[in-house]
C-alpha positions, 0 to 999 in steps of 0.5 A: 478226320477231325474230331467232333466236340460237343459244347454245352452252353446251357448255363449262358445260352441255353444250348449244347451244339455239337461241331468240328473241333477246328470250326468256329462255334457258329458253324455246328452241325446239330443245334440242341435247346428247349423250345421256347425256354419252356421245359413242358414244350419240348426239345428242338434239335436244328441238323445241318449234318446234310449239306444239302438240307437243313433240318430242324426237329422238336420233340416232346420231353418224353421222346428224349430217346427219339431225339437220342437216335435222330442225333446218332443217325446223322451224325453216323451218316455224316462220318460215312459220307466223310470217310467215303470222300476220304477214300 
């Protein structure tokens, strides 16, 4: 299985994506930026660990750990879903 990397582009784009390490950059799997440049706005994560549907999250700057364990659960089902086709 290849490795996931996460790719902070705060400082030029706004974004941190995370993706497979072979992927092009504009083929991450969960997509992380302020709503509207807006700090007071929130937070939008945009999932596409789920090929089958796309999703897209926000949260208020005080749910930070909510977004935290929405990010670690699709992410560990993805590796599941990986590691099961593997086998």
């Amino acid at each position: 299985m290849s490795i996931l990397r996460c790719i902070d582009r705060r400082f030029e784009t706004g974004e941190i994506f995370i993706k497979w390490d072979e992927t092009i950059d504009d083929e991450w799997l969960i997509l992380i930026y302020i709503k509207n440049n807006s700090p007071d706005e929130g937070i939008v994560i945009e999932d596409k660990t789920n090929e089958e549907k796309n999703i897209s999250h926000e949260f208020k700057p005080s749910e930070i750990f909510k977004a935290s364990d929405l990010m670690v659960d699709s992410l560990t089902q993805l590796i599941a879903k990986k590691r099961s086709k593997n086998n």
